[in-house]
KEKE-3310 file (N, C-alpha, C; in steps of 0.2 Angstrom, whole numbers, plus 5000, padded with zeros to 4 digits):
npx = (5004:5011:5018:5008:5002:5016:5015:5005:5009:5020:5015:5005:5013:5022:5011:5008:5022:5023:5011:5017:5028:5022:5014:5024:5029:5018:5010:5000:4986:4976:4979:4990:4980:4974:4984:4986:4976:4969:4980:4984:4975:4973:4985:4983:4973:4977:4987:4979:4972:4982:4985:4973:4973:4984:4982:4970:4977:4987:4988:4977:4965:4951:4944:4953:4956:4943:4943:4954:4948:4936:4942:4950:4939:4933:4943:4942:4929:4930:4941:4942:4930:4932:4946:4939:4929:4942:4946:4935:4935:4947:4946:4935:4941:4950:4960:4963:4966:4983:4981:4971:4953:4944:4929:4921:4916:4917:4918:4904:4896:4897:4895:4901)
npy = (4994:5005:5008:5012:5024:5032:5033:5042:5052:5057:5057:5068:5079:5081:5086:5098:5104:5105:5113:5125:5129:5131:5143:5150:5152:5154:5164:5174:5181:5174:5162:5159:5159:5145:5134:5137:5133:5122:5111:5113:5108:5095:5090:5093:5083:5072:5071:5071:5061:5051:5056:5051:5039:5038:5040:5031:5019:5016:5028:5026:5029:5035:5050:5059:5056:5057:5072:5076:5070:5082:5092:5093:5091:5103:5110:5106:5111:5123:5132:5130:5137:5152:5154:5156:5165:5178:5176:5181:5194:5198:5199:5210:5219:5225:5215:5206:5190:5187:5178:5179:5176:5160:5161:5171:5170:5177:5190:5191:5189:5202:5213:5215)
npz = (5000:5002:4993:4982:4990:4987:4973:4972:4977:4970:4957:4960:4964:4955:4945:4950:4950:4938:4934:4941:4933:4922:4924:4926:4911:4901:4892:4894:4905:4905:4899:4910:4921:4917:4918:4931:4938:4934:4933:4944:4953:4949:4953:4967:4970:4969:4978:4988:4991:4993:5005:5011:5009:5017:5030:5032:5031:5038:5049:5053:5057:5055:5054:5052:5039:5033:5036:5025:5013:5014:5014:5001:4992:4994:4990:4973:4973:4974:4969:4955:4952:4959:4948:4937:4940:4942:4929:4922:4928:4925:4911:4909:4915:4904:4899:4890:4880:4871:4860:4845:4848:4843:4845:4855:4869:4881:4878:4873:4883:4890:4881:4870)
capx = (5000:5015:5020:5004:5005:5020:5014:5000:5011:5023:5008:5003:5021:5023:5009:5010:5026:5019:5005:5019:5032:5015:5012:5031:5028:5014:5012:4994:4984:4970:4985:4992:4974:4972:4990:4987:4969:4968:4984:4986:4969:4972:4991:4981:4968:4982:4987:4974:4972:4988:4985:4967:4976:4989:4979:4966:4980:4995:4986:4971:4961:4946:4944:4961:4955:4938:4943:4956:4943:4931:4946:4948:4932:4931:4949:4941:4925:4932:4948:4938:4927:4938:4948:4934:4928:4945:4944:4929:4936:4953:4941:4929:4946:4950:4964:4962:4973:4987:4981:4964:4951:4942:4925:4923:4911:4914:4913:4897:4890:4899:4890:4907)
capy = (5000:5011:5012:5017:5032:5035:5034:5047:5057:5057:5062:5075:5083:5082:5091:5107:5107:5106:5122:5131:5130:5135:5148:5157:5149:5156:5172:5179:5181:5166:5155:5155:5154:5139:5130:5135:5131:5115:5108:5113:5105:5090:5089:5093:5079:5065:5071:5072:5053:5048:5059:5049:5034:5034:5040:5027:5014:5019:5029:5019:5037:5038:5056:5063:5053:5063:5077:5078:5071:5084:5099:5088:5091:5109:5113:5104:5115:5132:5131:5131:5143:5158:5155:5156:5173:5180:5176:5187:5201:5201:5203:5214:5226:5225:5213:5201:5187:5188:5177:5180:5170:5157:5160:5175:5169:5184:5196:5192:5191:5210:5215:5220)
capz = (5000:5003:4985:4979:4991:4985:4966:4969:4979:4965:4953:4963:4965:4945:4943:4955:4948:4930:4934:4944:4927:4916:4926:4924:4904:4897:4889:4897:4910:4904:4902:4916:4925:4915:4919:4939:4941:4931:4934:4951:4957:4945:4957:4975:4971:4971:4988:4994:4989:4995:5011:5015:5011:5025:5036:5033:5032:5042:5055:5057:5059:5050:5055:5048:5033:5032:5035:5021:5009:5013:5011:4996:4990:4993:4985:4970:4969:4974:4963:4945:4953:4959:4942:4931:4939:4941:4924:4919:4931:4920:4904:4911:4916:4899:4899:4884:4879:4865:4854:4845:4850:4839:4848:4860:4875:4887:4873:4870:4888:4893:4875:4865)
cpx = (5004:5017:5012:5004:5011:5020:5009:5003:5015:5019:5008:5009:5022:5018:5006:5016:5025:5016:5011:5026:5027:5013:5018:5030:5023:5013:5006:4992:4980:4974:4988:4986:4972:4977:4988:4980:4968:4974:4985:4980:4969:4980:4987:4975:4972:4985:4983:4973:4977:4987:4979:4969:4979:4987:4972:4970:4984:4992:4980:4967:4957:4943:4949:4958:4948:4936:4950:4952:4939:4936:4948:4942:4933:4935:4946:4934:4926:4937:4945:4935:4928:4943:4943:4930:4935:4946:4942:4931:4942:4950:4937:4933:4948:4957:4963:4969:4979:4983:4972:4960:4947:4930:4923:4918:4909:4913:4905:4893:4892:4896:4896:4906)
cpy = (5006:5013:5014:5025:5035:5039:5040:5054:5060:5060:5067:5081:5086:5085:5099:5107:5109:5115:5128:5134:5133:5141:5154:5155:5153:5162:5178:5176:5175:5162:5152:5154:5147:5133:5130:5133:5122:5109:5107:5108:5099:5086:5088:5086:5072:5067:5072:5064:5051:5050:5056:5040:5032:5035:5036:5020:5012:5021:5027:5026:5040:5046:5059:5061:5057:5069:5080:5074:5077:5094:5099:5092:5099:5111:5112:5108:5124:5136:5133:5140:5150:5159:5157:5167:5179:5182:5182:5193:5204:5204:5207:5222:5227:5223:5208:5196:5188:5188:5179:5175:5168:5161:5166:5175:5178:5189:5197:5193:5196:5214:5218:5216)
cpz = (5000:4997:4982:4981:4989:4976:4968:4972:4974:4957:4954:4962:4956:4944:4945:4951:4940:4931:4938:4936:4920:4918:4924:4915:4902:4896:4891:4902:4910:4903:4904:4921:4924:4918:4929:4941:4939:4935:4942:4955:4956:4952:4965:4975:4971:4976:4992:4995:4995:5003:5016:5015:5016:5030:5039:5036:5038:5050:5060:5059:5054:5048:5051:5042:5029:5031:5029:5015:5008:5011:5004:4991:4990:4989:4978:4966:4969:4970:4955:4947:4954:4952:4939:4936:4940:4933:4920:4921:4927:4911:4905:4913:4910:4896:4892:4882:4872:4859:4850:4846:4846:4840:4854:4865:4879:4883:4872:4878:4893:4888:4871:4859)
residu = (UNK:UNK:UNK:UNK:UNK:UNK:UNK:UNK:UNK:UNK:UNK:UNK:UNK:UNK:UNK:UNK:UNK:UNK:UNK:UNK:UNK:UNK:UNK:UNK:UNK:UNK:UNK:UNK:UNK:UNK:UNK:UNK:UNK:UNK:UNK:UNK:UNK:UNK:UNK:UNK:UNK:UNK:UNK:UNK:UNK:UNK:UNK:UNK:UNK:UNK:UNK:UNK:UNK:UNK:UNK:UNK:UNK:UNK:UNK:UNK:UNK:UNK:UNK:UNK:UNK:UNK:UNK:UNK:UNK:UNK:UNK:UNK:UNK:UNK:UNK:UNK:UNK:UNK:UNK:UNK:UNK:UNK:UNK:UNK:UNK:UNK:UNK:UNK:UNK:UNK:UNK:UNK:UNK:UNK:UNK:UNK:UNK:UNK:UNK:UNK:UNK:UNK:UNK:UNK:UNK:UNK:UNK:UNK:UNK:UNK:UNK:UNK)
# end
């Protein structure tokens, strides 16, 4: 069981380190929302894993286990969410990304 936690720890790690290399990497502001919100939530959900693993295994402490499922769980729906209006509020100040966009969502629902 220990090498599994170690496999999702080893996940998780790689990908915070991923969103945090996307973030100095990418050329705009929705870029890098995209690199730390995605990535980073996609990296905190395999330790979270790995975190409700050993403390289900290891510590024998189903508490410690539930209560990092349900921080778990919040990171997972708060994370999108907070990007996704920072988002709107980087377009809404009149920040736009480099490239042109195929499709313009938020344009259409600020009325430009």
């Amino acid at each position: 069981m220990r090498i599994v936690i170690d496999i999702f720890l080893v996940i998780g790690l790689y990908f915070a380190l991923a969103g945090t290399i996307g973030i100095i990497k990418m050329p705009d502001v929705f870029s890098r929302m995209q690199a730390s919100t995605c990535v980073a939530t996609l990296g905190m959900l395999c330790i979270a894993i790995a975190g409700i693993l050993y403390a289900a295994f290891y510590m024998h402490n189903a508490g410690a286990a539930i209560k990092i499922a349900v921080i778990g769980l919040m990171v997972m729906v708060t994370n999108p969410i907070g990007s996704h209006v920072l988002a709107r509020g980087a377009y809404k100040a009149g920040i736009r990304p480099e490239q042109k966009m195929e499709v313009d969502e938020l344009g259409r629902d600020f009325d430009e």
